[in-house]
C-alpha positions, -999 to +999 in steps of 0.1 A: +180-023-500+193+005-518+175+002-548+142+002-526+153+035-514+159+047-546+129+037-560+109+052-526+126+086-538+118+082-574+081+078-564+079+104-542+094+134-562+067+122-585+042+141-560+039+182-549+007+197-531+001+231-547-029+243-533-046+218-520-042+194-555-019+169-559-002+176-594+024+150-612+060+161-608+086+159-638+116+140-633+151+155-626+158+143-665+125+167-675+107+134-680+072+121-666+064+095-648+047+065-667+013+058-660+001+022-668-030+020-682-042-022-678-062-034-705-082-068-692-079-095-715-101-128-715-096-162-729-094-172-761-070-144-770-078-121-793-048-112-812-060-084-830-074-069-806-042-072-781-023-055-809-051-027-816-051-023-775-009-022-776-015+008-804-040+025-785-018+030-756-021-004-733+009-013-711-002-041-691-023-067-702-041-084-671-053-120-666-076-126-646-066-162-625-104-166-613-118-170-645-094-201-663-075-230-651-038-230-641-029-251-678-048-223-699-029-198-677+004-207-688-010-208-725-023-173-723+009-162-709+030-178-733+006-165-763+007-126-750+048-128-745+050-143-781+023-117-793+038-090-774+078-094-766+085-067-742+061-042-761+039-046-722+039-060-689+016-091-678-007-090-650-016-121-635-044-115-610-046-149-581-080-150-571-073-159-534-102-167-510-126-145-524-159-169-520-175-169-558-200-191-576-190-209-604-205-233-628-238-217-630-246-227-662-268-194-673-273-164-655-303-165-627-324-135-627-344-124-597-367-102-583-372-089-546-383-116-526-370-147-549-351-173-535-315-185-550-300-220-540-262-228-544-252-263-543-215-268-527-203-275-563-216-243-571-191-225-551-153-223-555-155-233-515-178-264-513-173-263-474-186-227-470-223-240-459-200-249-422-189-211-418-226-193-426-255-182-408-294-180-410-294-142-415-262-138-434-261-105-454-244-112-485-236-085-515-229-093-556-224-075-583-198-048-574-227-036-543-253-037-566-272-065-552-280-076-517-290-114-502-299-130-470-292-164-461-327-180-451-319-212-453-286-241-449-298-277-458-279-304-465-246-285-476-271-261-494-271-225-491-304-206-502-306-168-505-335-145-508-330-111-528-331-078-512-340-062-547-336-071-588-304-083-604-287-115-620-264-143-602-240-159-625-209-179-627-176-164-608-194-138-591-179-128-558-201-133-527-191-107-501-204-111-466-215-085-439-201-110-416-160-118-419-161-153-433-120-151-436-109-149-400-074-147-391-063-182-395-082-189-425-060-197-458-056-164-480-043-186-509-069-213-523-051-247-543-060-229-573-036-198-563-006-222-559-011-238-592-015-205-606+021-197-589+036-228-601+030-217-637+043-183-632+074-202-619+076-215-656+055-187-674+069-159-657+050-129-655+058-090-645+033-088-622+015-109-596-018-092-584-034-102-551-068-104-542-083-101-507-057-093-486-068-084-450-043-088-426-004-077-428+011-114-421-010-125-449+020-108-477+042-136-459+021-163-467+024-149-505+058-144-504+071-180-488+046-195-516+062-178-542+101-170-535+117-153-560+088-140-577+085-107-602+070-076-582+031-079-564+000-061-569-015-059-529-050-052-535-069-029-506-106-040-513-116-052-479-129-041-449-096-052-426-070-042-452-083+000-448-081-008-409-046-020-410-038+003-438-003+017-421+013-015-408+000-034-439+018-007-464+056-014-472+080+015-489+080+008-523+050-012-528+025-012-556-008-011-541-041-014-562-075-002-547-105-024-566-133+001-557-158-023-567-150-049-541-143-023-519-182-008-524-196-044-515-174-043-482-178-004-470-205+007-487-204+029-521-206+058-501-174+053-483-154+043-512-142+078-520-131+088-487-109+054-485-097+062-517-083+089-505-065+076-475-047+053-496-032+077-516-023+099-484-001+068-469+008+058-504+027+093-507+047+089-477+056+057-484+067+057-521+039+035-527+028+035-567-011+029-566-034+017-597-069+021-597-097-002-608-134-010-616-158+010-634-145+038-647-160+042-681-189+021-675-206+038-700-181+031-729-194-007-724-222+004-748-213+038-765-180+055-781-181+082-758-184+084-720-204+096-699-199+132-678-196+114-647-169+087-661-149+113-673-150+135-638-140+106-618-112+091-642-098+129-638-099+133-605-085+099-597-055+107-624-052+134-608-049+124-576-015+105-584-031+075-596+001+052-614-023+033-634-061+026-641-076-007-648-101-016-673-118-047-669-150-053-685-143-020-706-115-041-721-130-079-719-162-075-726-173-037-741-180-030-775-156-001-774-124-013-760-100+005-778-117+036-774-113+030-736-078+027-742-076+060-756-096+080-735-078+073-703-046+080-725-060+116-733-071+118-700-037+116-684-017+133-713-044+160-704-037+165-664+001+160-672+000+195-695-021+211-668+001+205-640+030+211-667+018+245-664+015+247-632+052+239-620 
């Protein structure tokens, strides 16, 4: 219990309001906080690139449980340690009962007005045809794309889009309508499996998805006793609304604005934001951010003005790390990614320097 306290104080001094701005602190010893930046890695490891990402500034590598089975799980874990040591923490993201597609075996494109069918297998929950409705509003793509449900047939679900986009394999679905009601497991089979490798694999961090109601950490915590630290992610609807009694001192909370657009709104994803930082302050909560931050590195070397004003503000805001996901698994600039949200927070850590 004590060395919760002490880390709950450690947090906070890392926090002072000077006019109206939340700037870093330094540390009693003259030191700064750390802040972890998380460098998504995908499957088949790319070695050189892990130890060009480590260079650039990388202290967290993060799997991501949705997209691989348990066994090649515990091979990517063992792979990164060996590549690694202790050079960086691992990240291993559980999926939980996020609805997704799967085995879509190329991308679908539409246009307003087509229809999309999903066969049960099609779906990492085959029996989610029994919880939906004709008239279902259903979001992909980070909020980016809208579907209704005009049709259930025979297990089948088939949507028709509200405007242009693709549907591919592990795509989260996000509905309008709560699908997860209280009651309804937070962990899927594959989480546990997951969590029997870490049990073997272990890893420094355990990051989970779709958490919505407080009890729901208990679940987590009797599946998984004796586990290394979690990641609670606040990306849904019912997590903001039980934001204060699902909060502990000392937890490390990670807001996925991306999911979070598809269950607000894009519009409301600053504001919440916000107010989880606000009760992460008083209660010596560390918070990472993730999802689209230099979206426009995916392509070019350099981002865009608007990338680089919202990764500032959000560093400084307090922000104890930033995720990069595709920027990292799938851009053709990864490294420079790396490096940019390094200057970034080398660069609001002088100015607030300055300021003390």
């Amino acid at each position: 219990m004590h060395a919760v306290h002490s880390e709950v104080g450690r947090v906070r001094m890392r926090f002072r309001l000077i006019d109206g701005t939340i700037r870093q602190m330094a540390t009693e010893s003259g030191e700064w906080d750390w802040m972890e930046i998380i460098a998504t890695v995908t499957l088949p490891l790319n070695e050189s690139l892990i130890s060009d990402l480590l260079r650039a500034g990388a202290t967290v590598f993060r799997l991501n449980g949705a997209h691989f089975s348990a066994e090649d799980a515990g091979l990517a874990i063992r792979r990164l340690r060996g590549l690694m040591g202790s050079a960086a923490k691992i990240l291993l993201d559980l999926p939980t009962n996020k609805l997704r597609t799967r085995d879509i075996p190329a991308s679908i494109t539409f246009r307003r007005g087509d229809r999309i069918s999903l066969q049960p297998e099609q779906l990492n929950f085959p029996d989610l045809y029994q919880y939906v409705q004709l008239g279902d509003e259903v979001t992909i793509n980070d909020g980016r794309n809208h579907l209704n449900i005009v049709q259930v047939d025979q297990r089948v679900i088939s949507f028709e889009a509200q405007n242009d986009g693709q549907l591919g394999s592990r795509r989260g679905l996000i509905f309008s309508r709560l699908i997860q009601q209280r009651g309804f497991p937070l962990l899927f089979p594959h989480d546990r499996q997951l969590l029997t490798v870490c049990a073997t694999e272990p890893v420094d961090l355990i990051g989970i998805s779709y958490l919505r109601y407080p009890e729901q950490k208990q679940e987590v915590r009797e599946a998984a006793p004796g586990a290394s630290q979690f990641v609670w992610k606040i990306e849904t609807r019912e997590a903001l609304q039980s934001l204060e009694d699902m909060v502990e001192p000392g937890d490390i909370l990670l807001i996925d604005r991306g999911d979070l657009a598809g269950e607000i709104g894009l519009i409301e994803v600053v504001r919440a934001q916000q107010q989880v930082f606000r009760l992460a302050r008083t209660q010596g909560c560390r918070v990472f951010v993730a999802t689209q931050f230099l979206g426009s590195m995916m392509q070019h070397p350099v981002p865009s003005l608007s990338d680089v004003h919202s990764l500032y503000e959000t560093v400084l805001q307090g922000a104890s790390g930033i995720q990069l996901s595709e920027e990292t698994a799938q851009g053709a600039h990864p490294i420079e990614c790396v490096d940019f949200v390094q200057q970034i927070d080398r660069y609001v850590r002088r100015a607030a320097a300055v300021s003390l």
